[in-house]
ROVO-799960 format. One record per residue (C-alpha): residue number from 0; chain; x, y, z. Coordinates in nm, 3 decimals. Layout:
BEGIN
n;chain;u;v;w
NUM;A;X;Y;Z;
...
// end
This chain:
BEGIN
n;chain;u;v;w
0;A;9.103;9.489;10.339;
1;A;8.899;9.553;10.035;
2;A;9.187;9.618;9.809;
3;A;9.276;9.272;9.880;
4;A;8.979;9.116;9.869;
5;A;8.918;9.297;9.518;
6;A;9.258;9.161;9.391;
7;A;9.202;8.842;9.467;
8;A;8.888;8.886;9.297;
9;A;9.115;9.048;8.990;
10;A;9.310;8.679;9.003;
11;A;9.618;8.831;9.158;
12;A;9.872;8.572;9.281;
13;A;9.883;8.727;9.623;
14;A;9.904;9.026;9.863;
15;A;10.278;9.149;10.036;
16;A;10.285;9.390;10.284;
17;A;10.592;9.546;10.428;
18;A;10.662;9.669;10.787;
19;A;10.932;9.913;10.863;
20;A;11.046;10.060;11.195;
21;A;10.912;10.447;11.151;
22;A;10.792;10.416;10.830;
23;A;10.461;10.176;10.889;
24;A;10.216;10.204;11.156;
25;A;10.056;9.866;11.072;
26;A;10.187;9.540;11.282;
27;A;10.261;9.339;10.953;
28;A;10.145;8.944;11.161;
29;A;9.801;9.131;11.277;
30;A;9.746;9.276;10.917;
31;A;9.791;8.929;10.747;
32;A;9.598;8.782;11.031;
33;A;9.300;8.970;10.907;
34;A;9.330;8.985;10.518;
35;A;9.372;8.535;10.564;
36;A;9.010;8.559;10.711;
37;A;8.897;8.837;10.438;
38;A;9.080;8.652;10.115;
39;A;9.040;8.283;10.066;
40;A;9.273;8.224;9.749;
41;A;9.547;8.438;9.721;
42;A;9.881;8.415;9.897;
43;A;10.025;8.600;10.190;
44;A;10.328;8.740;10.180;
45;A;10.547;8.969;10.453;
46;A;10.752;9.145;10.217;
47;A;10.915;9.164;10.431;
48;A;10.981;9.163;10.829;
49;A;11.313;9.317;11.002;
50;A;11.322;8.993;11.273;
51;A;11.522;9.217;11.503;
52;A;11.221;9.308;11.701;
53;A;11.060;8.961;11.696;
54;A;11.242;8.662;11.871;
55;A;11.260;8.412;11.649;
56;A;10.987;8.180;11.917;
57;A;10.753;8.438;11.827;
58;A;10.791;8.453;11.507;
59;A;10.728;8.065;11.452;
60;A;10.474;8.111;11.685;
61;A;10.316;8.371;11.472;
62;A;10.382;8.198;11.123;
63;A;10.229;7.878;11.274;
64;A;9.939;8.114;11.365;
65;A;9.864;8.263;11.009;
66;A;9.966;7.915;10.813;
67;A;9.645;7.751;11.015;
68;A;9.453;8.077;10.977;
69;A;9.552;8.118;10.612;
70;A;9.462;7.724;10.516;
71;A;9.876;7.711;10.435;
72;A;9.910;8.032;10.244;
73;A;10.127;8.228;10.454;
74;A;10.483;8.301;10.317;
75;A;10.697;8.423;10.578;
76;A;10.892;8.702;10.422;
77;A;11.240;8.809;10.651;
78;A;11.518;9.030;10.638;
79;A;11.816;9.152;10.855;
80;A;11.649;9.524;10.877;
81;A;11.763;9.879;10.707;
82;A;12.019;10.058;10.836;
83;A;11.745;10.348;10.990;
84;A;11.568;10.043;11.131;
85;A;11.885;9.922;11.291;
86;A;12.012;10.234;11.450;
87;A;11.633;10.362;11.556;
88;A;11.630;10.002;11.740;
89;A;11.976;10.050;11.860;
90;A;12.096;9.721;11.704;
91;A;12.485;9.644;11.605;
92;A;12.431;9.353;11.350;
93;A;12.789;9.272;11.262;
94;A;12.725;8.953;11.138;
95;A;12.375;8.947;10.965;
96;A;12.422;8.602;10.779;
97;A;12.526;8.389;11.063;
98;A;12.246;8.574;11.284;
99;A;12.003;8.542;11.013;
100;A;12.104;8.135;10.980;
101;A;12.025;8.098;11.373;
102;A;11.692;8.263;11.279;
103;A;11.589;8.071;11.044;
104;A;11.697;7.709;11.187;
105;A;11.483;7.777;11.539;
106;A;11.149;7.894;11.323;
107;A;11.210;7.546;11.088;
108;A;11.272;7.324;11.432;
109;A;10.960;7.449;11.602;
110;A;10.719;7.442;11.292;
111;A;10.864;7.083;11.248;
112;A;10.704;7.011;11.615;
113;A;11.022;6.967;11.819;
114;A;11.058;7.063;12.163;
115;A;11.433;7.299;12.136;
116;A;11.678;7.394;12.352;
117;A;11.947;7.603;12.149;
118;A;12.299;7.776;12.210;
119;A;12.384;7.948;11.951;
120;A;12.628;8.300;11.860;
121;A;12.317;8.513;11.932;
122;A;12.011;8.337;12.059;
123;A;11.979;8.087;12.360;
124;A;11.691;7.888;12.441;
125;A;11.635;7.634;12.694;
126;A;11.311;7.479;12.593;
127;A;11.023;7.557;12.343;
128;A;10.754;7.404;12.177;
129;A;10.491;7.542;11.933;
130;A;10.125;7.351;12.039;
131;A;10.044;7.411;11.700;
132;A;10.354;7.288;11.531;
133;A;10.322;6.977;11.389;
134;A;10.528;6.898;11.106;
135;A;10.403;7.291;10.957;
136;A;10.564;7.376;10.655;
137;A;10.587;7.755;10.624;
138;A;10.762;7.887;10.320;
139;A;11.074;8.108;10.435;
140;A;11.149;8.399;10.161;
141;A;11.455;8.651;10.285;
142;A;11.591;8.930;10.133;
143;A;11.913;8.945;9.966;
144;A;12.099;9.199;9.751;
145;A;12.487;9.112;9.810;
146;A;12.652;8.894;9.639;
147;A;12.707;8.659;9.976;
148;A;12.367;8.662;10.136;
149;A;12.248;8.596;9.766;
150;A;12.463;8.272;9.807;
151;A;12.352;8.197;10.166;
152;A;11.976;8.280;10.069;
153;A;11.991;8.039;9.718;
154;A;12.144;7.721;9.998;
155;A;11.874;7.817;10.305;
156;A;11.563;7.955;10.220;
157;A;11.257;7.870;10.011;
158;A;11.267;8.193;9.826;
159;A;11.488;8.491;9.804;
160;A;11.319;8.852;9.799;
161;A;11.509;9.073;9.532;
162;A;11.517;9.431;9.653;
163;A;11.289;9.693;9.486;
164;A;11.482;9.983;9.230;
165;A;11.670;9.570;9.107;
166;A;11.710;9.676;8.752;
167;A;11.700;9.415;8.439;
168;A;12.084;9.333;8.434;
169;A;12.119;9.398;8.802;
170;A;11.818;9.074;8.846;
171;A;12.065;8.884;8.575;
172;A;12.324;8.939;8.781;
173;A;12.142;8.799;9.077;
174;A;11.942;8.469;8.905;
175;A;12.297;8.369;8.803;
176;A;12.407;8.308;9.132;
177;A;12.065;8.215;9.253;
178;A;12.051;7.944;9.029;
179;A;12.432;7.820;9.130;
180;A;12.338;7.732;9.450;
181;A;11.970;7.705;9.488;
182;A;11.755;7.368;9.467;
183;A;11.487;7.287;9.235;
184;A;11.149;7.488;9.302;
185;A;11.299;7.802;9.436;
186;A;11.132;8.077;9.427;
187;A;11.264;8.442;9.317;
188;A;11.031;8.759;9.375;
189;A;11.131;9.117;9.303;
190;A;10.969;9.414;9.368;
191;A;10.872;9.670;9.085;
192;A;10.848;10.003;9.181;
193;A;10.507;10.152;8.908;
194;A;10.418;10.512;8.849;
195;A;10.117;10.530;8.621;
196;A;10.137;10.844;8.471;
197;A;10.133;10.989;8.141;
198;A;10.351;11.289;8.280;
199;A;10.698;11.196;8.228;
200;A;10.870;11.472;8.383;
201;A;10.645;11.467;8.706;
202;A;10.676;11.040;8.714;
203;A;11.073;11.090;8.697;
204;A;11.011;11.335;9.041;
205;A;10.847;11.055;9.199;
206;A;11.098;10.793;9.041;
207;A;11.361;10.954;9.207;
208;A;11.257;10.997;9.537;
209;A;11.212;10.633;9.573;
210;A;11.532;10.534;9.409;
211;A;11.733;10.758;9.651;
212;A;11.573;10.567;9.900;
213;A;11.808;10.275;9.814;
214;A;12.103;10.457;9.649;
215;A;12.212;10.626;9.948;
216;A;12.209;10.284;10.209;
217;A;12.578;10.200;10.224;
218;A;12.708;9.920;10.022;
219;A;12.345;9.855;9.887;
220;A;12.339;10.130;9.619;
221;A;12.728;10.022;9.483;
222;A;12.582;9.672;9.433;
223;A;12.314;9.730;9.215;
224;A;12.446;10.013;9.026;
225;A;12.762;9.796;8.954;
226;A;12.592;9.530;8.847;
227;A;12.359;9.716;8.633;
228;A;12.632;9.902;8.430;
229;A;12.627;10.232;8.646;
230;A;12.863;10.433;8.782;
231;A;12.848;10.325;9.170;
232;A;13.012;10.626;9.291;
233;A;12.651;10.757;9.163;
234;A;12.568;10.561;9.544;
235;A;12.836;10.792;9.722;
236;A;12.698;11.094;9.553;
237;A;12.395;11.078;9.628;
238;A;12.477;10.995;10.046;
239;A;12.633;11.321;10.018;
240;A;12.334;11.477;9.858;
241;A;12.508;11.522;9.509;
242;A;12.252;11.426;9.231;
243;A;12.406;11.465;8.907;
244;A;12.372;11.117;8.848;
245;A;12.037;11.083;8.898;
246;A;11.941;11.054;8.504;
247;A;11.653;10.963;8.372;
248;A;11.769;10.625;8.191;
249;A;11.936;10.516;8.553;
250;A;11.564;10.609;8.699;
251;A;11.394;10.448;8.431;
252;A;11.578;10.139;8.464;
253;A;11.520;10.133;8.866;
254;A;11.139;10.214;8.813;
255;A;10.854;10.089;8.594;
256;A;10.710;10.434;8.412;
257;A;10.458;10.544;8.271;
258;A;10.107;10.382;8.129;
259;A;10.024;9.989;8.219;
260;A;10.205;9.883;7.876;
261;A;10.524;9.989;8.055;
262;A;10.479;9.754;8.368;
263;A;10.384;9.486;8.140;
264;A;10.723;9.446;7.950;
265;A;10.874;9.540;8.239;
266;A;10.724;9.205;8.396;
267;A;10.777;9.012;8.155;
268;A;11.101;9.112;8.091;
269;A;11.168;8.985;8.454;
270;A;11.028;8.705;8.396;
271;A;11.221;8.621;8.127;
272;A;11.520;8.727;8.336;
273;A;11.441;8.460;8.596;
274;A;11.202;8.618;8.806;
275;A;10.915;8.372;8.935;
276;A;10.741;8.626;9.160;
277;A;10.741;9.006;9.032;
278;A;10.536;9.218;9.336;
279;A;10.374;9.533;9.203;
280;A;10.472;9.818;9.423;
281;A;10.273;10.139;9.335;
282;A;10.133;10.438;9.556;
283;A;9.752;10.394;9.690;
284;A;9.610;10.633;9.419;
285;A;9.732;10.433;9.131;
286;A;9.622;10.085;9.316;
287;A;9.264;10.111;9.123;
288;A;9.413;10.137;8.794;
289;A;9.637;9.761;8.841;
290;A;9.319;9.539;8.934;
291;A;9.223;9.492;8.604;
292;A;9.621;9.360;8.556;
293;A;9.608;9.003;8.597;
294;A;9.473;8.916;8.250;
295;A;9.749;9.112;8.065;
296;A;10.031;8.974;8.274;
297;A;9.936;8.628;8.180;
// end
């Protein structure tokens, strides 16, 4: 709570928090509920929420919740959920687009203030009404990395969330398409993995831990290695705990490295790519050094 009141203090945009099924302790809606009463300014961003274990009611219950709390700064931040989340959960999600569509239509009909019965592919409702929603407009960011719920994400939602290791051509790739099918005022955020440290060799340790993290989901780690001018067999590799890929320029280009000049360019680099929303992503000892950020990244 005092790291975000201190960055909004710092003139940080906002504050995103992530939940994930055995990875997080935190309830990511009861955390925001608290930092909208402790920050008065910045935004509030779920960066982002696996909706499997929320019914879509309650979570348009919960965004109409933290939009009143927040004075209209929530961001509701979605996705269809990791594979580990999935299988912990015990969910088959064959079809995560169309289930992800039904989602987002029943949060958008009962912040709008309509009383709705549904029958859909995967959610039925037979009547439900939000006392609170009347004519709400939540912002609805969800994550995308493939090349088809990059498409479906650019035509639906009010932001797409880039995934974090996105390198600079792989984000190219991405804004291309984004821009194809998106309307005007769309927002794009990616997350930027930063290691302050003026050790290279013991940054690239770090740098690769949390790169593997995305190489080795299926599908995932062939998308933006392909797109970034990597071998994606470097993806199938790694799954089978073969690392000779693992270089430092592919690790470098996944991760921002090194002292604050680094994460800088690297920003702004994004920016220039297309990027309207870079999130800072860095362990909680290095969180001290980024507050005085904000005036360098303008």
């Amino acid at each position: 709570m005092e790291l975000a009141k201190r960055a909004e203090e710092s003139g940080f945009y906002g504050v995103a928090l992530a939940e994930h099924v055995g990875a997080s302790s935190e309830d990511v809606m009861v955390a925001m509920g608290a930092l909208s009463q402790v920050c008065k300014k910045i935004k509030l961003l779920t960066n982002l929420i696996n909706h499997h274990p929320r019914h879509p009611v309650v979570l348009a219950m919960a965004a109409s919740t933290l939009s009143a709390a927040s004075n209209g700064r929530f961001i509701l931040g979605l996705g269809t959920g990791a594979a580990d989340s999935l299988q912990s959960l015990n969910v088959d999600d064959e079809h995560p687009i169309r289930k992800m569509g039904e989602v987002m239509e029943i949060i958008r009909r009962l912040l709008a203030g309509e009383e709705v019965s549904y029958r859909g592919d995967f959610f039925k409702i037979s009547s439900a009404k939000l006392v609170q929603g009347k004519g709400l407009h939540v912002p609805i960011f969800v994550a995308g990395i493939q090349n088809a719920m990059l498409r479906f994400v650019s035509k639906r939602a009010d932001g797409i969330l880039l995934s974090n290791g996105s390198t600079v051509e792989y984000v190219k790739h991405c804004v291309k398409i984004i821009k194809e099918f998106s309307p005007p005022h769309f927002e794009t955020a990616c997350s930027i993995s930063y290691i302050p440290t003026s050790n290279r060799e013991e940054g690239l340790k770090i740098a690769r831990e949390i790169v593997l993290r995305y190489l080795v989901i299926p599908g995932i780690g062939e998308t933006i290695l392909e797109n970034s001018g990597f071998d994606p067999n470097i993806a199938k590799d790694a799954r089978k705990q073969v690392y000779r890929g693992l270089k430092p320029e592919l690790l470098e280009s996944m991760v921002a490295l090194g002292k604050e000049e680094k994460l800088i360019e690297r920003i702004h680099i994004m920016r220039k790519s297309g990027i309207t929303i870079p999130i800072i992503l860095t362990q909680p000892p290095y969180i001290e050094r980024l507050l005085s950020l904000p005036s360098s990244l303008a």
